[in-house]
C-alpha positions in Angstrom: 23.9 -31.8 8.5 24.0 -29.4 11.8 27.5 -28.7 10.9 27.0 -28.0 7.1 24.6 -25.4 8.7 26.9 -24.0 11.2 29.6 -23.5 8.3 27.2 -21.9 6.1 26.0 -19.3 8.7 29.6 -19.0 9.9 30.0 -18.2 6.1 27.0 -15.8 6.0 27.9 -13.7 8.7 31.5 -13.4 7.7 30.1 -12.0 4.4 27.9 -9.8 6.1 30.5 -8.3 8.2 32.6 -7.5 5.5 29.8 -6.1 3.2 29.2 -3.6 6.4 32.2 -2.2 6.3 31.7 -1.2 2.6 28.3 -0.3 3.3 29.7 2.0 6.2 31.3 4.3 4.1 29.0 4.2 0.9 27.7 7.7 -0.1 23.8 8.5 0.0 24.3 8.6 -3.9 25.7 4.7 -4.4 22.9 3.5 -1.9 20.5 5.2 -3.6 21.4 4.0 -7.0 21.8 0.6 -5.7 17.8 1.1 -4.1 16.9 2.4 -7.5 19.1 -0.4 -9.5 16.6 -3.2 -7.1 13.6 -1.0 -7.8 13.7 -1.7 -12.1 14.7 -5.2 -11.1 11.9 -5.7 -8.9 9.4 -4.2 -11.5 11.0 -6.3 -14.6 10.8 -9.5 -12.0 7.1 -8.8 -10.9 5.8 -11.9 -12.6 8.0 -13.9 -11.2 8.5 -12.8 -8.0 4.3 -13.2 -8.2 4.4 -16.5 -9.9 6.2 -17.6 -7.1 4.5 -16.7 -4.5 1.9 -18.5 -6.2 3.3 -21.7 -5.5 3.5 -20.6 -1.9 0.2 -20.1 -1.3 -0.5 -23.4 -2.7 1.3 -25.5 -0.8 0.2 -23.4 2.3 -3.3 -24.0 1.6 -2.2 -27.6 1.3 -0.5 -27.7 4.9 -3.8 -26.0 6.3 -2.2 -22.3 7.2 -4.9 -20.3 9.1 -6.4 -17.7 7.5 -4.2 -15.3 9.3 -0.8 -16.4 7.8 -2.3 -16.9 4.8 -3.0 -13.2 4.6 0.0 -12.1 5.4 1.5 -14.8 2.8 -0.3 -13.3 0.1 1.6 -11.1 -2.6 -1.0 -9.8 -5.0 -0.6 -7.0 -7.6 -1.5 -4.3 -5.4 0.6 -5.2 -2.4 3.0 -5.6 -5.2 2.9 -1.8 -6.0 2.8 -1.4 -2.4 6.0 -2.8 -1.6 7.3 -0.9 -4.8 6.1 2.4 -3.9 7.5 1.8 0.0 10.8 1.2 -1.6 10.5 4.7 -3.6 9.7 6.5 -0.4 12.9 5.1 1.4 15.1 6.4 -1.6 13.5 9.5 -1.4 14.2 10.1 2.5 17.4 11.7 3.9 20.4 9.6 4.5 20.7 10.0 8.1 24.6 8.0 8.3 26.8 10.5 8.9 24.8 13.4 10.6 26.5 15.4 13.5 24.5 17.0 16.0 25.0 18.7 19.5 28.2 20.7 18.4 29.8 22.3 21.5 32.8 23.5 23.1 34.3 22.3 26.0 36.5 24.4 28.4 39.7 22.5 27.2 38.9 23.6 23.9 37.8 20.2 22.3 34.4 20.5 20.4 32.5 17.9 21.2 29.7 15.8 19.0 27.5 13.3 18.3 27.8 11.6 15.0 25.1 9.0 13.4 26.4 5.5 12.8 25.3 2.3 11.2 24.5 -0.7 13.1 26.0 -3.3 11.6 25.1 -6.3 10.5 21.4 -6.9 11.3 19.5 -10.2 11.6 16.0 -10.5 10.7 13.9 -13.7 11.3 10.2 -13.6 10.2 7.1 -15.7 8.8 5.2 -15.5 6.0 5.0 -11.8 4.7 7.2 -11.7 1.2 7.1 -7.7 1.0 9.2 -8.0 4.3 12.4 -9.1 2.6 12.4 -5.8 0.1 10.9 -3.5 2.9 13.9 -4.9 5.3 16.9 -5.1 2.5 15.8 -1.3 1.4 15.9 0.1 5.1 19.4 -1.9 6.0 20.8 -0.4 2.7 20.1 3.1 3.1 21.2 3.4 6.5 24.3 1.7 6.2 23.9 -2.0 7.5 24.5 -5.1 6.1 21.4 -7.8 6.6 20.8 -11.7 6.8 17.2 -12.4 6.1 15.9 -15.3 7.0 12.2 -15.5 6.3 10.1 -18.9 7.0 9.8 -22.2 4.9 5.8 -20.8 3.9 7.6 -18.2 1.7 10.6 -19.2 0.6 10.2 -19.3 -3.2 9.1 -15.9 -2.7 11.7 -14.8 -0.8 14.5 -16.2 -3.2 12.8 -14.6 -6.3 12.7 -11.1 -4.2 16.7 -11.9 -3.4 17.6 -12.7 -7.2 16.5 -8.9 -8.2 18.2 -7.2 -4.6 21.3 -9.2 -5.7 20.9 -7.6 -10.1 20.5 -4.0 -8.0 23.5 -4.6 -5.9 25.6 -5.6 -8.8 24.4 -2.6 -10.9 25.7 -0.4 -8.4 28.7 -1.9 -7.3 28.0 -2.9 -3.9 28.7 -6.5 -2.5 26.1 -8.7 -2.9 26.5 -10.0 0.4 25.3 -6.3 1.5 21.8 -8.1 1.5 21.7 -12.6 2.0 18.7 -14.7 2.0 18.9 -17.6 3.9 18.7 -20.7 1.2 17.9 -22.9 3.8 14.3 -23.9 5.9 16.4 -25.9 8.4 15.3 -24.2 11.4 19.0 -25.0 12.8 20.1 -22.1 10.8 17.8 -19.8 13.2 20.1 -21.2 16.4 23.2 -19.8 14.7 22.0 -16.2 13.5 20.9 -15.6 16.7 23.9 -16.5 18.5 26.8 -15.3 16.1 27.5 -12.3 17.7 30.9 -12.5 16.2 29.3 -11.1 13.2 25.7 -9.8 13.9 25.3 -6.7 15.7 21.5 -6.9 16.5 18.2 -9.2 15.7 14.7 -8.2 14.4 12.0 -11.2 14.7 8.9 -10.7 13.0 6.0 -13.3 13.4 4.0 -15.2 16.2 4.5 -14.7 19.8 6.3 -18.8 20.2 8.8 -17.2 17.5 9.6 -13.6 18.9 9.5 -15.7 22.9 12.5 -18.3 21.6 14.6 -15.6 19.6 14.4 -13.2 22.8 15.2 -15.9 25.5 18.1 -17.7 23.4 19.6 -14.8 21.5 23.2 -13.9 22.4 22.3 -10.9 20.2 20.2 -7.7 21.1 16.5 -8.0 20.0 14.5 -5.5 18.6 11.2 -6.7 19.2 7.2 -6.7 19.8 5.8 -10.1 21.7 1.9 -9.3 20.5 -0.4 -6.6 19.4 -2.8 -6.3 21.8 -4.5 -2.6 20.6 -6.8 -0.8 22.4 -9.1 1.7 20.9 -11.4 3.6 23.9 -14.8 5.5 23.2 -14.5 8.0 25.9 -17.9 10.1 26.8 -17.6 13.0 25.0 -16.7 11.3 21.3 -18.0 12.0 18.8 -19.8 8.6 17.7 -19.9 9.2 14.1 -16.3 9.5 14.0 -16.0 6.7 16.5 -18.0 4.2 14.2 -15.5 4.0 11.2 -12.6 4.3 13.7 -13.6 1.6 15.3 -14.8 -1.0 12.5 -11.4 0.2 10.8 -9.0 -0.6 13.4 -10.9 -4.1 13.8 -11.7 -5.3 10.0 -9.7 -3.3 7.8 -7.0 -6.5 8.3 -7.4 -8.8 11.0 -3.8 -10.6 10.6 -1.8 -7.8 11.4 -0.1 -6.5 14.6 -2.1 -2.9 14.8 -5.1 -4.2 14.9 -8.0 -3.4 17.2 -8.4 -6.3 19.5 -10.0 -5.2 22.5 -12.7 -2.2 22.3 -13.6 -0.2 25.5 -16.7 1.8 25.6 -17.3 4.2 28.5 -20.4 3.8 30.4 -22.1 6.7 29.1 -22.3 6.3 25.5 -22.6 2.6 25.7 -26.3 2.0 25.5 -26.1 4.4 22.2 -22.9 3.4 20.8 -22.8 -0.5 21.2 -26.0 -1.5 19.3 -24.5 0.6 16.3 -21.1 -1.0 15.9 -22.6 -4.6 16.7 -24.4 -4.2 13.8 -21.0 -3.4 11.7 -19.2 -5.9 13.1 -22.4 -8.5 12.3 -22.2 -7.1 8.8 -18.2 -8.6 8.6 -18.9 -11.6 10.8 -17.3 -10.3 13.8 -17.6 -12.5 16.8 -17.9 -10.4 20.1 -17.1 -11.0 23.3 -18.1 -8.7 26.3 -18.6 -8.1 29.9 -21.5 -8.8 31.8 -22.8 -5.0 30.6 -21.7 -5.0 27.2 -24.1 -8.6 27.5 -26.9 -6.5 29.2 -27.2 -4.2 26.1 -26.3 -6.9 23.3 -28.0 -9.8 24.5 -26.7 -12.9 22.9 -25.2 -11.2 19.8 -21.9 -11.3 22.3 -20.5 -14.3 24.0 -19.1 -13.9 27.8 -15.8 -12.9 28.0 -13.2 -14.6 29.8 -10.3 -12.9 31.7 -7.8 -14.1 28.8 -9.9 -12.7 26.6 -8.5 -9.5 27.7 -5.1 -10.4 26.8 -5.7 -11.8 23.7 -4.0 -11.3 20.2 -7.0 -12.8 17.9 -5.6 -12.1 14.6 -9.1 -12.4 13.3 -12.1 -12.0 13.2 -13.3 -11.6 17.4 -13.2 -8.7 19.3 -13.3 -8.3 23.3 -15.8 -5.6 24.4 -15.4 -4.2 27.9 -17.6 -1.2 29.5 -15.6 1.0 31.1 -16.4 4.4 34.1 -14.0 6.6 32.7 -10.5 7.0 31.4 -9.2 6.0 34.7 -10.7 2.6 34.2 -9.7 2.5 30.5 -6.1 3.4 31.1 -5.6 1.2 34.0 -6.8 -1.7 31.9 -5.1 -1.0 29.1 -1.8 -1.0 31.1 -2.8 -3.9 32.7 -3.8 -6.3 29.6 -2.2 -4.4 26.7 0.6 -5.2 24.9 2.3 -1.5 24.4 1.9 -1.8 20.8 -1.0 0.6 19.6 -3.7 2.2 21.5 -6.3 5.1 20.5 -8.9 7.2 22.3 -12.1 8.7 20.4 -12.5 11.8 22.3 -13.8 15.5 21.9 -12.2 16.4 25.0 -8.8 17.9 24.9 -7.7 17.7 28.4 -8.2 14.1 28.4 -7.4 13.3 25.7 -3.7 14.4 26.4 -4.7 12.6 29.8 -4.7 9.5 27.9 -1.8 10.5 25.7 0.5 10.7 29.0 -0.7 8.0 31.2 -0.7 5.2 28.6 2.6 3.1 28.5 2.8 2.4 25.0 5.1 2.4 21.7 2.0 4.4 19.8 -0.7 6.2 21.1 -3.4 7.7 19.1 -6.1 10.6 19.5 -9.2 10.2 17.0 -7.3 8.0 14.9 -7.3 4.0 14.1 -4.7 1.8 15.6 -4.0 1.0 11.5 -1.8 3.9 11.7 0.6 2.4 13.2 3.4 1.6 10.5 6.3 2.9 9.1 5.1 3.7 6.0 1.8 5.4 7.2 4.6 7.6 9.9 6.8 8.5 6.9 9.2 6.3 7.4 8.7 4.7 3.9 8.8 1.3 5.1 9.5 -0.5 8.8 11.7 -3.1 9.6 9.2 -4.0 12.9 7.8 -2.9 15.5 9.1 -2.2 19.1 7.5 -2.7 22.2 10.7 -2.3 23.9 12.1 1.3 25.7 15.6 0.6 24.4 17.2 0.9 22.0 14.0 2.0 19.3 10.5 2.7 20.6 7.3 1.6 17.3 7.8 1.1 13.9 11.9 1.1 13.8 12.7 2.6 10.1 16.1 4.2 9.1 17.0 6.0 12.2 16.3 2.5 14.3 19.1 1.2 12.4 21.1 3.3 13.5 23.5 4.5 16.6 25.4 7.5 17.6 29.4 8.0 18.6 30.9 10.6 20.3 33.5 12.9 18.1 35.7 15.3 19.6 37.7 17.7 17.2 40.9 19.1 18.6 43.9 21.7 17.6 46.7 20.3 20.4 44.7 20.1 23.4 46.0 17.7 25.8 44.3 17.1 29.0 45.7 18.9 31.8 
């Protein structure tokens, strides 16, 4: 069986690389009627594609899923239209393949540029969440790469109805069809191989759990795009104002608790506390928030908060509980959010300007907000019509990763005759 597997990925990524090639030098206009080809096909498919997502969920119920994977499993009509409407917005933005920027001369006489590439051939390995496969096949597409997709065993009759209607669009518009794969398999071997064919795959996206992103990054032969957690921060400094700070905060926490831009740690500065944390308790008591607080945020809240622990702090919940600390200052709330954070997503609710672009500068992380709830942080909310993943990494993409993420630059140099001297 391992080597059926290893000769089916060595057949994927083959595929792939040859589809990137085509891809490479496919006009904005083919790509986009291909996108708009997989957009009618995805609309005609809809019950389908939700009928069988249908028979995910039930067999995930029956295998006990928690409650967060089972939200992200979940396809209903709206995420539907969603995931339709994300797709729009990625036809509708500019092609960046082919760009050239930084035009200059040099002395010899050469001019000298930067031109926007393609990847590749990208790899993305991720867990439950159907809409992923379109969002991920619609952003590879448009900027030029080729993409194996290899989603987990929870979704995969979702998944392969999403890939029947990317493979109609494909064929409308006369790309190859292995432009976009979806792994047929749930053997987990074929994870071992995609991550290690660099023959053939240029770079890898994981999107899930922390145990799944932790064994891509340490046994990838392939660069990793990646986020380990989403540990978000969202700090009520002094001079907020706490009728703002009320919605932000019960948004960034409940709005969806599976997801990795939620609030999971709230700091609340010493002199607002008393007034601000008997509010938002009662919110969060409202949704069936569990809280968890330090030995003043316990002082003020009595035993509607249970004692914190000092992994509490670095948590990921992914549901509903939410760490509560009492902080002096922004000193205090910086320094622990650099400390226990994830550099993911973190927002102060401020009135003060200076600090706030205090905050803006001293926090090491992929997003950071300013009156705003850590929900923001996602491609489609930045404009990027959809997202591939998010980066907690400095190199080579920095938050949500859409079109330009997918993409790399190469020096041009136009000559007349010059030779170098």
């Amino acid at each position: 069986m391992q080597e059926s597997i290893q000769q089916y990925m060595q057949t994927v990524g083959q595929q792939a690389r040859q589809a990137s090639r085509v891809l490479a030098r496919a006009s904005t206009e083919i790509k986009n009627n291909a996108l708009s080809a997989i957009y009618t096909a995805l609309q005609n498919s809809q019950a389908d594609i939700l009928a069988a997502n249908q028979v995910d969920m039930q067999r995930a119920h029956q295998n006990n899923l928690d409650s967060a994977l089972l939200d992200r499993l979940e396809l209903t009509p709206a995420r539907f239209a969603a995931m339709l409407d994300g797709l729009k917005d990625v036809i509708s933005l500019k092609d960046p393949i082919g760009e050239i920027t930084d035009m200059a001369f040099r002395p010899s006489g050469i001019q000298l540029g930067k031109m926007r590439v393609p990847l590749g051939v990208v790899g993305m390995i991720y867990e439950s969440r159907p809409n992923v496969t379109i969002e991920a096949a619609s952003l590879a597409l448009k900027s030029g790469n080729a993409i194996i997709l290899r989603g987990g065993s929870e979704a995969i009759e979702s998944n392969k109805a999403i890939a029947i209607a990317v493979q109609h669009g494909l064929s409308v518009a006369g790309l190859p069809q292995a432009a976009v794969q979806v792994i047929q398999t749930a053997d987990r071997a074929a994870v071992g191989q995609l991550i290690t064919m660099s023959e053939y795959v240029d770079v890898i996206v994981p999107r899930g759990g922390k145990s799944l992103i932790e064994r891509i990054s340490n046994d990838a032969r392939v660069p990793v795009i990646k986020h380990l957690d989403g540990n978000c921060h969202v700090y009520v400094e002094a001079q907020a104002d706490l009728q703002k700070a009320l919605p932000i905060a019960l948004n960034a926490k409940t709005h969806r608790y599976g997801v990795c831009n939620a609030m999971e740690t709230l700091l609340v500065d010493e002199k607002v506390a008393a007034e601000f944390l008997p509010l938002v308790a009662e919110l969060y008591a409202e949704k069936q928030v569990e809280l968890r607080g330090c030995p003043q945020v316990r002082a003020i809240l009595g035993d509607r908060v249970v004692t914190a622990s000092e992994e509490d702090w670095y948590e990921e919940y992914l549901g509903p509980i939410l760490a509560v600390k009492i902080v002096s200052g922004i000193e205090e709330a910086i320094e622990h959010i650099n400390k226990y954070g994830s550099h993911h997503t973190d927002s102060i609710i401020t009135g003060n300007y200076s600090l706030a672009r205090e905050f803006l500068a001293a926090v090491d992380s992929s997003s950071v907000m300013i009156n705003a709830s850590t929900r923001f942080a996602d491609g489609f909310e930045y404009g990027l019509g959809a997202e591939i993943g998010i980066s907690t990494d400095k190199i080579h993409a920095r938050g949500p990763v859409g079109l330009e993420g997918l993409t790399s630059q190469k020096w041009i140099v136009f000559g007349d005759g010059q030779i170098r001297q």
